[in-house]
C-alpha positions as CSV (number, residue, x, y, z in Angstrom):
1,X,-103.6,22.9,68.9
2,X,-104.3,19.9,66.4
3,X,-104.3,19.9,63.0
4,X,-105.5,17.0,61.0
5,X,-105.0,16.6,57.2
6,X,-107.1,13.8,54.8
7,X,-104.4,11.8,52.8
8,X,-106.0,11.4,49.6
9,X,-104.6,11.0,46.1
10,X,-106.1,13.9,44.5
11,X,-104.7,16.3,47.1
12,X,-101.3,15.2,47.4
13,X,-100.2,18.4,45.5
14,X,-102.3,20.6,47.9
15,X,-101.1,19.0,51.2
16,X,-97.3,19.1,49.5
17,X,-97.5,22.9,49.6
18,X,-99.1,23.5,53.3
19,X,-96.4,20.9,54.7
20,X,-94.1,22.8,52.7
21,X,-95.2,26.0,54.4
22,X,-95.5,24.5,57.9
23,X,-92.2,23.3,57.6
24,X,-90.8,26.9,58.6
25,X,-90.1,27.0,62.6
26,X,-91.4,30.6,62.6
27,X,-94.6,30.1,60.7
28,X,-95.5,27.0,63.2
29,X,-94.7,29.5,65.9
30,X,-96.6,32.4,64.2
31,X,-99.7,29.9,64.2
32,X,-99.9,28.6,67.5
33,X,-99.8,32.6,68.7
34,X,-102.8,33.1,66.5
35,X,-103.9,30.4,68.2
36,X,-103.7,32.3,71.2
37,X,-105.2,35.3,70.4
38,X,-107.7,34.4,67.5
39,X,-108.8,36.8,65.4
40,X,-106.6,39.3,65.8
41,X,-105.3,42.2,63.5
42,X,-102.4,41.7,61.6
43,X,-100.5,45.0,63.3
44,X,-101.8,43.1,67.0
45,X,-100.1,40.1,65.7
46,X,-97.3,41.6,64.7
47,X,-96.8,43.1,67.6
48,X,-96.7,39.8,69.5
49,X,-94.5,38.2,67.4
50,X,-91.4,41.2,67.4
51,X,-92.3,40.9,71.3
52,X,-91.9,36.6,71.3
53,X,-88.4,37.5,68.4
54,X,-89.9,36.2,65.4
55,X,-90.0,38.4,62.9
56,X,-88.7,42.2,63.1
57,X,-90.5,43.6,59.6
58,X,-94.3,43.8,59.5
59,X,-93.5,43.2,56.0
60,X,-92.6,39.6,57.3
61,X,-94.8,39.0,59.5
62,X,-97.3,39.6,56.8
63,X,-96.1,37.8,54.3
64,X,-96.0,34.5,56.8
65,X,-99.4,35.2,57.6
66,X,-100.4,34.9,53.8
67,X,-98.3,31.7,53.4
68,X,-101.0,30.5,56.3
69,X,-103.5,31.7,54.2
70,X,-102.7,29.7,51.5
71,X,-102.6,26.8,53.1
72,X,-106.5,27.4,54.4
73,X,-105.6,27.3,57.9
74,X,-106.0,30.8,58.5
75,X,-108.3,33.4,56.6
76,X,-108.3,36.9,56.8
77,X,-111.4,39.5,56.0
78,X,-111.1,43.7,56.3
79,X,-112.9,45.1,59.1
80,X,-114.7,47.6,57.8
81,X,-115.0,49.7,61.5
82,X,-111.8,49.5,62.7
83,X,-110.1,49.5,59.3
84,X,-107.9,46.7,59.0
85,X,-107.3,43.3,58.2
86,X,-107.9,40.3,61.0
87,X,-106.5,37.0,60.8
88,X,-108.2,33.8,62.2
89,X,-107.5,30.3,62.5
90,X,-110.5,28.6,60.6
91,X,-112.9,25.9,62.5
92,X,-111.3,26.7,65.9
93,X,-113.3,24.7,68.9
């Protein structure tokens, strides 16, 4: 998986946070598996991730994968059919 960040002055602030974010060994784990399995739903991913020993609460788990939100790497939507939320990792080739 790559991840490139512009460097620019007016988003120093912006990049500050998602390093910040990314700077937790469990949430850089926690993305490469979405990685893996993209989209998936957040019970699915929180299943793999008890399973791999990252987080045992799907409390945590879900509050990692909205720190991944926040830094616009991931976004989420509802599925309406199966009824529940699904993570992705945005522009994935």
């Amino acid at each position: 998986m790559k991840l490139r960040f512009e460097l620019a002055l007016e988003k120093v602030g912006e990049l500050s946070k998602t390093f910040l974010i990314l700077s937790n060994i469990k949430r850089l784990k926690l993305l490469l598996l979405l990685h893996k399995i993209n989209p998936s739903s957040s019970a699915d991913i929180h299943r793999l991730a008890k399973k791999d020993g990252l987080y045992d609460n799907r409390e945590t788990t879900y509050r990692a994968l909205e720190d991944l939100v926040k830094t616009k790497l991931v976004s989420k939507f509802y599925d309406e059919e199966k009824k529940e939320l699904v993570y992705f990792i945005k522009n994935k080739k």
